[in-house]
C-alpha positions in Angstrom: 20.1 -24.2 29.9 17.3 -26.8 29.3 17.8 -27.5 33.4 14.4 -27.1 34.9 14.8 -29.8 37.8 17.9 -27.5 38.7 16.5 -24.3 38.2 14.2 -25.1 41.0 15.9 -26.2 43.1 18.1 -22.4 42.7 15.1 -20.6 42.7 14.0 -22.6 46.0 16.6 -21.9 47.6 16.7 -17.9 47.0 13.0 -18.4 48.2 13.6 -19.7 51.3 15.8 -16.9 53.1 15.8 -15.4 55.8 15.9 -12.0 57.3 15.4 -10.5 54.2 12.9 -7.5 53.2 11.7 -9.1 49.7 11.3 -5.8 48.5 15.1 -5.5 48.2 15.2 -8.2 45.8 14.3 -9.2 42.3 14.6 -12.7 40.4 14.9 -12.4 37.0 15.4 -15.7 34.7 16.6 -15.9 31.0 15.5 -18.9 29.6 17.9 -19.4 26.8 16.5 -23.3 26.2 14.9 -24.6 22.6 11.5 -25.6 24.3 9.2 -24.5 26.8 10.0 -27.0 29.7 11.3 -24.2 32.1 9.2 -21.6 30.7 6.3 -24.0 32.2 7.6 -24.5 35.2 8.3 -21.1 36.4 4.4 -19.9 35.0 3.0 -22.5 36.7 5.2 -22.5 40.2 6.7 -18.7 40.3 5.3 -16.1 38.6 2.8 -15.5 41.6 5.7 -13.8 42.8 5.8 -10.2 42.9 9.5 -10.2 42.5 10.3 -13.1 39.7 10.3 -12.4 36.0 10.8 -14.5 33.7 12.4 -13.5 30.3 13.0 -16.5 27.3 15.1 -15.7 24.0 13.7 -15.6 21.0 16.8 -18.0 19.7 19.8 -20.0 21.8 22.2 -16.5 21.8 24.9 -19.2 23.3 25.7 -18.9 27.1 27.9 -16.1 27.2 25.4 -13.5 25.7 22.8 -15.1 27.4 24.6 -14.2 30.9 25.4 -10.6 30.0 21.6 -10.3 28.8 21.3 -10.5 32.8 22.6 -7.1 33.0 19.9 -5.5 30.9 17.1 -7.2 33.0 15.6 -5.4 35.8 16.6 -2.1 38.5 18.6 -3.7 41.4 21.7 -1.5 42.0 23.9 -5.1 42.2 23.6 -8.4 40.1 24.5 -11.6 40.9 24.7 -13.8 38.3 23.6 -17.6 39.2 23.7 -20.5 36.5 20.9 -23.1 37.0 22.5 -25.5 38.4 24.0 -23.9 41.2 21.8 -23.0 44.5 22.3 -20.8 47.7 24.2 -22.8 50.3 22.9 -20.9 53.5 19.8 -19.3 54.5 21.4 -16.6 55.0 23.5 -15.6 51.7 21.3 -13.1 50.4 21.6 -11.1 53.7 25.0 -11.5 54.5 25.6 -10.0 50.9 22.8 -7.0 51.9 23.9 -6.4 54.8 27.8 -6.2 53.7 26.8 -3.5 50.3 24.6 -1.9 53.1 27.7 -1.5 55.5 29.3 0.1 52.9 26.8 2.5 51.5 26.4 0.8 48.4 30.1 2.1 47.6 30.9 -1.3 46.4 31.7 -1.8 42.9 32.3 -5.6 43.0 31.7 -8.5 45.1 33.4 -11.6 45.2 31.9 -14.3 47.9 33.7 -17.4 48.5 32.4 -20.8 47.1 31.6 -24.5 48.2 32.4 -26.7 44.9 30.6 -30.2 44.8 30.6 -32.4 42.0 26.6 -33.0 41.3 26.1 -35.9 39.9 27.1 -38.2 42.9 26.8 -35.4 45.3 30.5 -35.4 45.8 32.1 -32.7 47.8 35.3 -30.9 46.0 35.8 -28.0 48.2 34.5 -26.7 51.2 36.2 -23.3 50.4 36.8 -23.0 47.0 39.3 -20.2 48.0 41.1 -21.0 51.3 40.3 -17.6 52.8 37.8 -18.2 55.7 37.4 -13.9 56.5 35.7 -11.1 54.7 38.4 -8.6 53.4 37.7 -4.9 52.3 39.9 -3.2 49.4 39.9 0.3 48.9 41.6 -0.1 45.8 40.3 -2.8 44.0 43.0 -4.2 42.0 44.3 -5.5 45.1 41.5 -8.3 45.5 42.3 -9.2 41.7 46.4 -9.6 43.4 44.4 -12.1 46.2 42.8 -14.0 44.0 43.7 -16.8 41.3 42.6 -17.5 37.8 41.2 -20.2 39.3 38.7 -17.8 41.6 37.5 -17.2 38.3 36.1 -20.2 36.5 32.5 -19.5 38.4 30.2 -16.2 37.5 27.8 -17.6 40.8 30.8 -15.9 43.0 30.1 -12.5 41.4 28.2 -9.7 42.1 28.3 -6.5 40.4 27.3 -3.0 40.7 25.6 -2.3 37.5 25.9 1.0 37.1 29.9 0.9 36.4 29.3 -1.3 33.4 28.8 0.7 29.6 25.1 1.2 29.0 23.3 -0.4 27.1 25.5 -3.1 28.3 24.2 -6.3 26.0 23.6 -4.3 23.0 27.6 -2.6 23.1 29.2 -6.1 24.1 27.2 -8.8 22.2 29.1 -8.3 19.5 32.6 -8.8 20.3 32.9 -12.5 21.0 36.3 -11.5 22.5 34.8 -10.4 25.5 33.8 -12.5 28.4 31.7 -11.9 31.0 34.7 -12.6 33.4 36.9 -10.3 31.5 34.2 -7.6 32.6 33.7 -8.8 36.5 37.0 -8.5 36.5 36.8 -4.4 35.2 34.2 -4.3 37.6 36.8 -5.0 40.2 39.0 -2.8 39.3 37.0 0.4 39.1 36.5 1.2 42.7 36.3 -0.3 46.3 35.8 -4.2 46.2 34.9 -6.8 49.0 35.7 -10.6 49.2 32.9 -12.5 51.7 35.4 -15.6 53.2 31.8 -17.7 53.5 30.8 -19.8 51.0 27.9 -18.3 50.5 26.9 -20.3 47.1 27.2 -23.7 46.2 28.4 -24.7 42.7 29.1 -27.4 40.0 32.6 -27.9 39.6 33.8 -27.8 35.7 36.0 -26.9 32.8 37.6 -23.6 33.8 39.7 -23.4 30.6 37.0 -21.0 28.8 37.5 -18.4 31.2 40.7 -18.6 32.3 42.0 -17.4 28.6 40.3 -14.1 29.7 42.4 -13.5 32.9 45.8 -12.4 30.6 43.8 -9.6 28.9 42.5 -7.7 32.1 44.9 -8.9 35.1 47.5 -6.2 35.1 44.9 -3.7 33.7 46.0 -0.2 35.2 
């Protein structure tokens, strides 16, 4: 949100990976900004690509209908849902994560990949590992990553990828409506509706902030049979 010097340096960094089959892929940006600063940026700079689109709200829907708008956008099978100022840490994250939903045939409901937390604004480094698990772990049952994991794993959508097609459809149209409902709240039914995988690398790199908006969620769904 009104973020363009960040929003390159994301998109930059998605661009520049390696030992991946573009084809596989697909960018897609809501601009949810009051002005046409990033909407600028990516027509001059991106759009070329055969594999960015660019969508911008009519109106600021607020950040947590913009993110579930994501959903909506595009065909992949998975979404991974990236804020604008975070940015791929490796040149290799997008194929560890394809090669791991390839592994297991695309049986993967949701994804959870392991985080390095810097504070941006003097470049300060919080966490290597934002969870201290350094190895990829399968779970059959889902609800047993969700046992792992901490409310605080939570305070980030960047760690989470989802397999669309287990969320209600139309997806923004159904949930927009119910402010109740967070986008965590929903990663976290992802989770628990089939086989899930946690990736021990930290794969993405993130702003540390306030995790107190999401953690009210984790209550509501934890113990969800």
């Amino acid at each position: 949100y009104n973020r363009p010097n960040q929003i390159k340096i994301l998109i930059e960094s998605i661009l520049s990976q390696k030992n991946i089959d573009v084809n596989e892929i697909e960018i897609n940006i809501s601009d949810n900004s009051e002005n046409d600063i990033t909407k600028k940026l990516i027509e001059e700079n991106y759009l070329h690509q055969p594999n960015i689109k660019y969508y911008k709200n009519e109106i600021n829907i607020g950040s947590e209908r913009n993110i579930r708008r994501v959903f909506s956008l595009g065909n992949a099978i998975y979404t991974w849902l990236i804020p604008d100022d975070d940015k791929l840490t490796y040149d290799y994250s997008l194929s560890e994560v394809i090669t791991q939903i390839k592994n297991y045939n695309q049986e993967l409901t949701f994804i959870m990949v392991n985080a390095k937390a810097v504070y941006q604004e003097t470049n300060t480094i919080l966490a290597e590992r934002f969870n201290e698990v350094n190895k990829n772990i399968f779970f059959e049952d889902g609800k047993d990553l969700l046992n792992m994991i901490t409310d605080s794993d939570l305070i980030g959508a960047q760690r989470l990828i989802i397999k669309r097609s287990i969320l209600p459809h139309p997806f923004e149209q159904k949930h927009t409506q119910d402010g109740n409902v967070g986008c965590m709240s929903l990663a976290l039914v992802a989770a628990a509706a089939g086989k899930t995988l946690f990736i021990g690398s930290p794969l993405i790199t993130f702003e540390a902030g306030d995790s107190s908006p999401w953690r009210r969620f984790w209550p509501k769904i934890f113990f969800l049979d």
